[in-house]
C-alpha positions in Angstrom: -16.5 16.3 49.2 -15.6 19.3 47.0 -12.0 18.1 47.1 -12.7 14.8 46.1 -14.7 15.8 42.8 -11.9 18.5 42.3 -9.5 15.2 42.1 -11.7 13.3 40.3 -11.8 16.2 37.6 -8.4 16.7 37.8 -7.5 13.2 37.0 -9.9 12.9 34.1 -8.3 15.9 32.5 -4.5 14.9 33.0 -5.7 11.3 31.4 -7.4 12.8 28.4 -4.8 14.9 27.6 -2.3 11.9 27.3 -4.4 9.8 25.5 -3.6 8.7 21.9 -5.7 9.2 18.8 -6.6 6.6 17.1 -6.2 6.6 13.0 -9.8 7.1 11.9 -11.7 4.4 9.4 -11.5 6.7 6.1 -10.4 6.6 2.7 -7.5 7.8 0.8 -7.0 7.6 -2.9 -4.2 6.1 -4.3 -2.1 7.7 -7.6 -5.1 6.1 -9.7 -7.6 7.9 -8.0 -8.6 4.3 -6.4 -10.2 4.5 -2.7 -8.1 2.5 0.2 -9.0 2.5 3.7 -6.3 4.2 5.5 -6.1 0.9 7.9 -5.4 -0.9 4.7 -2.1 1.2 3.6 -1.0 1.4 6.9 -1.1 -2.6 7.1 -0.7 -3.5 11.0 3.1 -2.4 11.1 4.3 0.8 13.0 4.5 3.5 10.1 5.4 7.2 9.7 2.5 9.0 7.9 3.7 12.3 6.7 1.3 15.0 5.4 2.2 17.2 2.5 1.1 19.5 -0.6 2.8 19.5 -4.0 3.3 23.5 -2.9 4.8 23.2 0.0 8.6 23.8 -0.3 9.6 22.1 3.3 7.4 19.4 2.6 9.1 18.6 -0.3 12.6 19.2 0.9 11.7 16.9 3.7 10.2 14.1 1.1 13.4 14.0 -0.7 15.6 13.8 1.9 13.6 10.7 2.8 13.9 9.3 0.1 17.6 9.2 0.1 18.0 7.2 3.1 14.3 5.7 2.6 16.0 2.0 1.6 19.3 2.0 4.2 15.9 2.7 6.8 14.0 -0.1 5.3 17.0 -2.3 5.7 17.7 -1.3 9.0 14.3 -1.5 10.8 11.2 -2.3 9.0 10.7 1.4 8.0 8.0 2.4 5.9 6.3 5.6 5.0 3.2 7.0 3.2 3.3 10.6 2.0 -0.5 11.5 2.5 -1.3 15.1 0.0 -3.6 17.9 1.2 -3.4 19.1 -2.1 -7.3 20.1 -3.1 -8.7 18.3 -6.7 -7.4 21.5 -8.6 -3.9 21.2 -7.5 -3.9 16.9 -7.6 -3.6 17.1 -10.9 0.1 17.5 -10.6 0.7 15.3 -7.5 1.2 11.8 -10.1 3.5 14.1 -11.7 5.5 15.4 -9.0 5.8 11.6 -7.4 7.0 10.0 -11.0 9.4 13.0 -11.5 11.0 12.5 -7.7 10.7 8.8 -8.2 10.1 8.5 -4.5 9.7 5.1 -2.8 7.3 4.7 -0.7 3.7 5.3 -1.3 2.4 8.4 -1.4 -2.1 9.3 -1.4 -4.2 11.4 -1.6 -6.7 13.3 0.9 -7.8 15.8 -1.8 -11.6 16.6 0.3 -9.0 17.2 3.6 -11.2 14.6 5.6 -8.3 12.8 7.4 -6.5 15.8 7.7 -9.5 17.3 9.5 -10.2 14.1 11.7 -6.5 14.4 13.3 -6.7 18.0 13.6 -3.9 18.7 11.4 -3.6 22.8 11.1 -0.1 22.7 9.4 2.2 21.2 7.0 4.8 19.7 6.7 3.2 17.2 9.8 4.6 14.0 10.2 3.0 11.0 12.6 4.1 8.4 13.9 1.5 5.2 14.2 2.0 2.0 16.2 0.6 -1.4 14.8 -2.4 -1.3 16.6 -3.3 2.4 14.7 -2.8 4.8 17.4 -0.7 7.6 16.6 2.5 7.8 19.7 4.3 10.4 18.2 3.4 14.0 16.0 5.8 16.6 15.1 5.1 19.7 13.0 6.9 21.7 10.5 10.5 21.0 8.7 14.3 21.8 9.1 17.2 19.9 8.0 18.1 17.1 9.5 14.9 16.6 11.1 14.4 13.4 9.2 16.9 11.9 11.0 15.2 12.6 14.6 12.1 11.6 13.4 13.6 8.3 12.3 15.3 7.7 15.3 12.0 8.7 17.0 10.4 5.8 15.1 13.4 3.0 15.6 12.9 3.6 19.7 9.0 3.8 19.2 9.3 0.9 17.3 11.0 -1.5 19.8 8.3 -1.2 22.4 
């Protein structure tokens, strides 16, 4: 009996470890300072969320190399991206600015309370997701180096055929 519940533990921890989470029902604001459910700017497509802060130097490096390639990606496999801020209120003052003056393009909000951050248990930027069209995220990865844009794309191209 005591080997069976040991199984039945043991099975219930392997599952919930692999489990997915599941983009939580909350709002972002948009450039405007307009609320958006989260749901609603991801749009039922497979999308790469990445989070970021207007003071974060890999973040950014990682942004702009995006946007480089963002329309050859677009063209090639339904890509999109939203650039989701951390920054607090203080610091979102200069997040419209920083987005016109990189003239990036794809659409980039704002989590200025850290509510979704907080709900996906994000610790560190830059973090970058990677959500299927039925919202669950299938795919994390953490921190910056160049080049890594190009994994994480190809990450999303083989996610994205399944």
């Amino acid at each position: 009996m005591k080997k069976l519940i040991f199984l039945v533990l043991v099975l219930i921890c392997f599952t919930n470890s692999f489990s997915q989470k599941q983009i939580p029902e909350i709002s972002i604001k948009n450039l405007n300072g307009k609320s958006i459910e989260l749901e609603e700017a991801i749009d039922g497509k497979p999308i790469v969320v990445c989070f970021f802060a207007t003071w974060c130097k890999p973040c950014l490096v990682e942004l702009n190399a995006i946007a480089e390639v963002y329309d050859d990606w677009q063209d090639e496999s339904d890509f999109n991206l939203l650039a989701i801020s951390v920054d607090d209120s203080k610091s979102n003052a200069k997040l419209k600015s920083l987005v016109n003056g990189n003239d990036w393009p794809f659409k980039v909000y704002s989590d200025s309370n850290s509510e979704l951050k907080r709900a996906l248990n994000i610790t560190s930027i830059p973090h970058s997701l990677i959500v299927n069209a039925k919202g669950e995220v299938v795919y994390e990865k953490i921190s910056y180096t160049v080049g890594a844009e190009y994994e994480l794309y190809e990450k999303f191209k083989e996610l994205n055929l399944k």
